[in-house]
C-alpha positions as CSV (number, residue, x, y, z in Angstrom):
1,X,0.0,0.0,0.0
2,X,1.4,3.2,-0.8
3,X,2.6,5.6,1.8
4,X,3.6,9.7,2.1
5,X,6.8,8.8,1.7
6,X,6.3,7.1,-1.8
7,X,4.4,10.0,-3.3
8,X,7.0,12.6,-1.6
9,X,9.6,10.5,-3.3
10,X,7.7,10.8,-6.9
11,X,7.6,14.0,-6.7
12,X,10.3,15.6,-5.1
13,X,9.0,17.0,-2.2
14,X,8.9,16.3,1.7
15,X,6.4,14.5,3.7
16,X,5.2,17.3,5.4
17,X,4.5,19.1,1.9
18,X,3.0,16.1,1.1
19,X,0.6,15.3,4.5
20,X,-0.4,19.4,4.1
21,X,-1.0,19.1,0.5
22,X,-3.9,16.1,0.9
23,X,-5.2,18.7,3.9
24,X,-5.8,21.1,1.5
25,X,-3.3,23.5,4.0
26,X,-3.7,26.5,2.9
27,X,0.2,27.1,2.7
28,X,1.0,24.5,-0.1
29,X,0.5,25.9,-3.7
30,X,-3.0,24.7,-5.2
31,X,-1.0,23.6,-8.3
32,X,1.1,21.7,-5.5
33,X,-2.1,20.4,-4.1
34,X,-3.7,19.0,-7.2
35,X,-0.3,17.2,-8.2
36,X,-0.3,15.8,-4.7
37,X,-3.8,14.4,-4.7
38,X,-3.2,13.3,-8.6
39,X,-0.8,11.1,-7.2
40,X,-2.4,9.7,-4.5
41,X,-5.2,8.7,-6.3
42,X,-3.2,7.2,-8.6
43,X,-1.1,4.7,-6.4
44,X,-4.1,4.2,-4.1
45,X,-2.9,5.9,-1.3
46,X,-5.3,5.7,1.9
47,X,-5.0,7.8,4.8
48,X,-3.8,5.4,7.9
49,X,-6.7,6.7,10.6
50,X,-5.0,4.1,12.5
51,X,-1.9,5.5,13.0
52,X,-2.8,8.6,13.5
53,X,-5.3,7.7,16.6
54,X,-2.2,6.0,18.7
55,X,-0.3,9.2,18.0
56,X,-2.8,11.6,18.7
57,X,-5.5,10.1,20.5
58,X,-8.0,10.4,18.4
59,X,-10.3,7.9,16.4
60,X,-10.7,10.3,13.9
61,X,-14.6,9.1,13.5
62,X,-17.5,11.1,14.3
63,X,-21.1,9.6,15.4
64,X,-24.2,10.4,14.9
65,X,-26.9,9.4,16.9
66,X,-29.9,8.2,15.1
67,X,-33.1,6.8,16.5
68,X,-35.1,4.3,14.0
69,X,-38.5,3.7,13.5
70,X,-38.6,0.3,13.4
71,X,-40.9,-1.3,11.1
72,X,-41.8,2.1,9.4
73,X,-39.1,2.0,7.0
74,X,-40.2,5.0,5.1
75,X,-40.0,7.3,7.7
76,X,-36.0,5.7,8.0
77,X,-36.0,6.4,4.3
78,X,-36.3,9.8,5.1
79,X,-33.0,10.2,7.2
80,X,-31.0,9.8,4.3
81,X,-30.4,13.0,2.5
82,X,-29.5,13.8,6.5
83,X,-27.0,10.9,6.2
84,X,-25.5,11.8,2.6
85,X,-24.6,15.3,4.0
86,X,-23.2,14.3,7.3
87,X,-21.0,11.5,5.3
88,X,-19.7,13.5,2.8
89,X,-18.6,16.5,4.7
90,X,-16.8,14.2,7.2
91,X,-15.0,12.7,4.4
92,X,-13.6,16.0,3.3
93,X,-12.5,17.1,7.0
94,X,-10.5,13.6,7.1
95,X,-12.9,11.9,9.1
96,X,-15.5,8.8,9.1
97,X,-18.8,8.7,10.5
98,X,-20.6,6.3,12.0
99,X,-24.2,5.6,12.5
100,X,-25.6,4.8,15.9
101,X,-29.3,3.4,15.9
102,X,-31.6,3.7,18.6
103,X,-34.9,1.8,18.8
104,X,-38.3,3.7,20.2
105,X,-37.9,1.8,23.5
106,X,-34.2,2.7,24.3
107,X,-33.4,5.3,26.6
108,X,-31.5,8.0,24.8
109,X,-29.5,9.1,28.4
110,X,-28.4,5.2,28.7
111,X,-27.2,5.2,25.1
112,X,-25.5,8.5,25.3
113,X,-23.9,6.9,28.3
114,X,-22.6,3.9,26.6
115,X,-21.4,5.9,24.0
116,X,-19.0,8.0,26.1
117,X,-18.0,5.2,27.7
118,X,-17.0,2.8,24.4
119,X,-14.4,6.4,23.8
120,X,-15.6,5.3,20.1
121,X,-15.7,8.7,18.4
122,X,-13.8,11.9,18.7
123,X,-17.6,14.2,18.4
124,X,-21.5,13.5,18.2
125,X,-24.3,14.4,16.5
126,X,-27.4,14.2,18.5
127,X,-30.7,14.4,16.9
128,X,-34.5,14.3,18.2
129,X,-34.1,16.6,21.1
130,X,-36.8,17.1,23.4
131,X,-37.5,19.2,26.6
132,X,-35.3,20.0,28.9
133,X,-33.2,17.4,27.2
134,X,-30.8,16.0,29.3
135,X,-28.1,14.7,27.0
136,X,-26.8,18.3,26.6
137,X,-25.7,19.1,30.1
138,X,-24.3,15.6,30.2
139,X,-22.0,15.7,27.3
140,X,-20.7,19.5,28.3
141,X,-20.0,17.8,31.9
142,X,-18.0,15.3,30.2
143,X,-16.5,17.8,27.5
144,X,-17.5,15.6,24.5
145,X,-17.6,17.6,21.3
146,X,-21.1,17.6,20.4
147,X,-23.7,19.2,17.9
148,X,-27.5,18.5,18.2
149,X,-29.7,18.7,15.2
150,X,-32.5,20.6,16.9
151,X,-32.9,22.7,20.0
152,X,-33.9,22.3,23.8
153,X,-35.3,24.8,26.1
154,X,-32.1,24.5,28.3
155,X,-30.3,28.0,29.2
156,X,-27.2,26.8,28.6
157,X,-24.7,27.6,25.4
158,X,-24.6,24.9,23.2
159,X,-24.3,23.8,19.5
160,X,-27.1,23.3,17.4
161,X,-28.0,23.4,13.6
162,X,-31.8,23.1,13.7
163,X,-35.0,23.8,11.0
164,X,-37.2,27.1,11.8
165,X,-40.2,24.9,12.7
166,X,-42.2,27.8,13.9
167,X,-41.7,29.9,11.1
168,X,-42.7,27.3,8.4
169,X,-45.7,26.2,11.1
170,X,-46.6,29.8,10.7
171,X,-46.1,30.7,7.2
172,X,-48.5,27.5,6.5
173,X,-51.5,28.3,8.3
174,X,-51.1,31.7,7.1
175,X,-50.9,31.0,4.1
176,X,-54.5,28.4,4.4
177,X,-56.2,30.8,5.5
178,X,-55.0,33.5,2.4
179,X,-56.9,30.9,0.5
180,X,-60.1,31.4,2.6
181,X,-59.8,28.6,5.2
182,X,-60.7,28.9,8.8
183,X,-60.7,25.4,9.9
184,X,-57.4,24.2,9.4
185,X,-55.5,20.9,11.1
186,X,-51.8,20.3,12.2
187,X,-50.1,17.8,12.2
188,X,-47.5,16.9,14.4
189,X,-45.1,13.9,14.9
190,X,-43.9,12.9,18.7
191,X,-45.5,15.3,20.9
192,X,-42.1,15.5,23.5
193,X,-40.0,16.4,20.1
194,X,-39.1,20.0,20.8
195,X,-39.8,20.9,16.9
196,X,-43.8,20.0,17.3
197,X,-43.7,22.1,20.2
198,X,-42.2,25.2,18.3
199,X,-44.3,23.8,15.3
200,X,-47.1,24.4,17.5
201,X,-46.1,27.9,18.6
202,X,-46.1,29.0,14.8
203,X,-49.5,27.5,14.2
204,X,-51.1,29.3,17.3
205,X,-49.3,32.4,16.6
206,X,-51.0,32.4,13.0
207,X,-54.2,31.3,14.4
208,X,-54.3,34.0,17.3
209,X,-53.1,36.9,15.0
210,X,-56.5,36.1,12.6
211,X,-58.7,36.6,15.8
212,X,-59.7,32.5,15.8
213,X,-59.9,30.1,19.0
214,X,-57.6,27.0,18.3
215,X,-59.4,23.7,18.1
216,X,-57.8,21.1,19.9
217,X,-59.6,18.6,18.0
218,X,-57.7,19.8,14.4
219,X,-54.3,19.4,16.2
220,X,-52.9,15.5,15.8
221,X,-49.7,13.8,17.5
222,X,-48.2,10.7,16.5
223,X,-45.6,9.5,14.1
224,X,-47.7,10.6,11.3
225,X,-46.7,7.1,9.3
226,X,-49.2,6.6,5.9
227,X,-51.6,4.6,7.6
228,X,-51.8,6.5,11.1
229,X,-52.2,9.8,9.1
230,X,-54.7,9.0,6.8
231,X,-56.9,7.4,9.7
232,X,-56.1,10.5,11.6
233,X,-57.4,12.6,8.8
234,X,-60.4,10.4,7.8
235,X,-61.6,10.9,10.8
236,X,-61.7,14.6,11.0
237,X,-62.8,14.6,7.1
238,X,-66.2,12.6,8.9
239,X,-66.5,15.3,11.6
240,X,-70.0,17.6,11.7
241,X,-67.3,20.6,11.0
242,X,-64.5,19.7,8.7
243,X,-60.9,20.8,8.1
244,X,-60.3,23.3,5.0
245,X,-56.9,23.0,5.7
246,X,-54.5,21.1,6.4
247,X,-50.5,21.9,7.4
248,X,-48.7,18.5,6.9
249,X,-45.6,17.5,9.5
250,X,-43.9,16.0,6.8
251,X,-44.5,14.1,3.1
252,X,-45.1,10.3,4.9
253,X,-48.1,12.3,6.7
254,X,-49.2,14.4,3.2
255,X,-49.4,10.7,1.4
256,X,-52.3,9.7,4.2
257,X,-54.1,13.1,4.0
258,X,-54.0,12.2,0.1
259,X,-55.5,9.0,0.9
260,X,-58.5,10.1,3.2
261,X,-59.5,12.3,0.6
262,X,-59.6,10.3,-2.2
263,X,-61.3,8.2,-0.6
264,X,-64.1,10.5,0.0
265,X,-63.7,12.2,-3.9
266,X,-62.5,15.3,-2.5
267,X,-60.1,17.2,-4.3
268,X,-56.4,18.9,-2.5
269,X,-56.5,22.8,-3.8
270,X,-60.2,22.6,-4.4
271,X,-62.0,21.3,-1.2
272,X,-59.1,20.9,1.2
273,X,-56.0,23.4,0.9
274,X,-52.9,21.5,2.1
275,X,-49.4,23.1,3.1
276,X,-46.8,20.1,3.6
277,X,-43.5,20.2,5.2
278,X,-40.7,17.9,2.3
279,X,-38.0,16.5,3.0
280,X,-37.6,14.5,0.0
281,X,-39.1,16.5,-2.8
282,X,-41.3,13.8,-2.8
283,X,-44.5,16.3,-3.3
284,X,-43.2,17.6,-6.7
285,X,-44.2,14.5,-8.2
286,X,-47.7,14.5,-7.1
287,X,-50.3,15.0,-8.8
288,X,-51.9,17.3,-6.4
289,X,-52.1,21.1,-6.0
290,X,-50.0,21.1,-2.6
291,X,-47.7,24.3,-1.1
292,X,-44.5,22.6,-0.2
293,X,-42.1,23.6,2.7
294,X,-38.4,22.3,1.4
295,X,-35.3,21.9,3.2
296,X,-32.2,20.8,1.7
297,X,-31.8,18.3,4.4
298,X,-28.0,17.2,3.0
299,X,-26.9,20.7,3.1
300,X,-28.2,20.5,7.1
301,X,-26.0,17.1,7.5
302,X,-22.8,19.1,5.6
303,X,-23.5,21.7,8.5
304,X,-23.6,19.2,11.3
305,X,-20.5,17.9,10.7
306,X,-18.6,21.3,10.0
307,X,-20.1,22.5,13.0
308,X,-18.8,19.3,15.2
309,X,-15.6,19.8,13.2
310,X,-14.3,23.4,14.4
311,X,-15.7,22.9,18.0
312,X,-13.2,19.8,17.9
313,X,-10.8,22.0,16.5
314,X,-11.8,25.1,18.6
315,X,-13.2,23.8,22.2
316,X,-12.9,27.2,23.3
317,X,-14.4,28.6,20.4
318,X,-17.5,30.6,19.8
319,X,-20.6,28.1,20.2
320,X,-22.4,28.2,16.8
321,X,-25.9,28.3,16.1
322,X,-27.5,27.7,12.6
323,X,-31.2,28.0,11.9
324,X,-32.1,26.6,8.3
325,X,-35.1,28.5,6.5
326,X,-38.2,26.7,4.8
327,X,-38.4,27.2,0.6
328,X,-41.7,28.0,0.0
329,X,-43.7,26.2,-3.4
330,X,-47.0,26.9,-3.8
331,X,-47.6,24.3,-5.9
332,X,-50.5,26.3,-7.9
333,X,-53.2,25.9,-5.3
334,X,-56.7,26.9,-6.0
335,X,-58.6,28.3,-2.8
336,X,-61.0,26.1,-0.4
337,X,-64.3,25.8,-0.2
338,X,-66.1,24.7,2.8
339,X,-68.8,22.5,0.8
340,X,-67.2,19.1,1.5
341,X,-69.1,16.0,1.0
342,X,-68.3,13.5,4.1
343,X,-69.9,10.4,5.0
């Protein structure tokens, strides 16, 4: 396997040129550079992680902490643009990433805990915060390099790289009711999540501003899977006083609403108005008048892991906080009417 030293021999420069070069160090030429990595790719070199651990100390791998849905693999499905980001970016800072899964019923303190203790990774990524979340103060306690994907109500300084939930909340019911709707519904996945609870906020911030009481019974909580959404929305489709609106969590949850109302003949844009939350730009492809809420979920991964990068770098740094705006599409909606037919 080639080494430095073969490819500092081949060209006629030192090692440390050579190591600085494949770093992109800013002190090596770019023409320098380029040869260097022309080379490398050449003979096959491959960086010895390894090696560099025993002298350092470091693994040189960073984790992120994932929980699954198990047996709702589309909502997994979902994760990956998420996952494509976070890999790639690590690649370019010289690092690995791994992938630690978490069921529903494990405890997210315990698996934090075994984490820190397996010394496995050199920074986290910890993801579905909730309140008061209590990984946070535990991994500054311990001094573990850390980002979370999300916020908590904590007032402590952390990192975080999160989605304005509120303002897309927000944006989408005010946007239903531009069209002329005044019963609109919200979904929301796992009511402890911190983003329903700021998804909430935005709702009832739009709903208060236009003077109406919020109906308890239009707000859902669950996973918001196909099947559990469209039963959700079915039965508020069947309800004396029906939605006209409807602000999706995400596109798993749009695909149910989809279903309940084709299965009563109603029509998206004409008798319900729906404002969905995509991940996967799954919507575009529907044939369906729906406003979609985008975020480019890889370049939030990328951020993640340059995030985790410098505070590894920098412990002492500044703590960085990064808040990710919605796209807005408004998919050519037509307004709502409130004459639905229901069973």
């Amino acid at each position: 396997m080639a080494n430095l030293k073969q490819i500092a021999a081949e060209l006629s420069l030192s090692v440390t040129t050579v190591s600085r070069a494949l770093k992109d160090g800013p002190e090596v030429h770019p023409l320098t550079v380029a040869r260097v990595k022309e080379v490398a790719k050449r003979v096959g070199y491959v960086p010895d992680h390894h090696g560099r651990a025993l002298k350092t100390g470091r693994t040189m791998t960073l984790t992120a902490v994932l929980p699954m849905e198990t047996s709702d693999y589309l909502s997994d499905l979902a994760k990956l643009p998420l996952i494509e980001g976070m890999t790639l970016a690590a690649r370019q800072t010289g690092y690995s990433l791994s992938i630690y899964s978490t069921t529903p019923d494990d405890d997210p303190v315990e698996s934090m805990r075994r984490l820190l203790q397996a010394h496995s990774a050199d920074g986290l990524v910890i993801t579905r915060m909730v309140s008061g979340d209590p990984r946070v103060k535990l991994l500054l306690d311990r001094g573990m390099p850390f980002v979370t994907f999300g916020r908590t109500d904590l007032d402590i300084a952390y990192p975080y790289v999160d989605i304005d939930n509120e303002q897309i909340a927000y944006e989408a019911t005010r946007r239903l009711m531009a069209k002329g709707c005044r019963r609109i519904a919200l979904q929301l996945l796992v009511p402890k999540d911190q983003a329903s609870a700021t998804r909430l906020a935005g709702y009832q911030r739009a709903i208060a501003e236009a003077g109406i009481a919020v109906d308890q019974s239009l707000i859902g909580h669950g996973t918001f899977t196909i099947e559990s959404s469209a039963a959700w929305f079915d039965r508020l489709l069947a309800s004396s006083d029906p939605p006209t609106g409807l602000a999706c969590a995400n596109e798993l949850g749009l695909l149910g609403a989809l279903h309940a109302l084709g299965r009563r003949g109603l029509e998206p844009g004409r008798d319900v108005h729906i404002v969905a939350r995509d991940n996967t730009r799954l919507a575009r492809f529907l044939p369906a008048k729906i406003g979609v809420h985008s975020v480019d979920m890889a370049a939030v991964g990328r951020t993640l892991v340059e995030v985790l990068e410098r505070r590894i770098t920098n412990p002492a740094g500044p703590v960085e906080t990064i808040l990710f705006k919605g796209e807005f599409d408004p998919g050519e909606q037509a307004g709502c009417t409130n004459n639905l037919a229901v069973d």
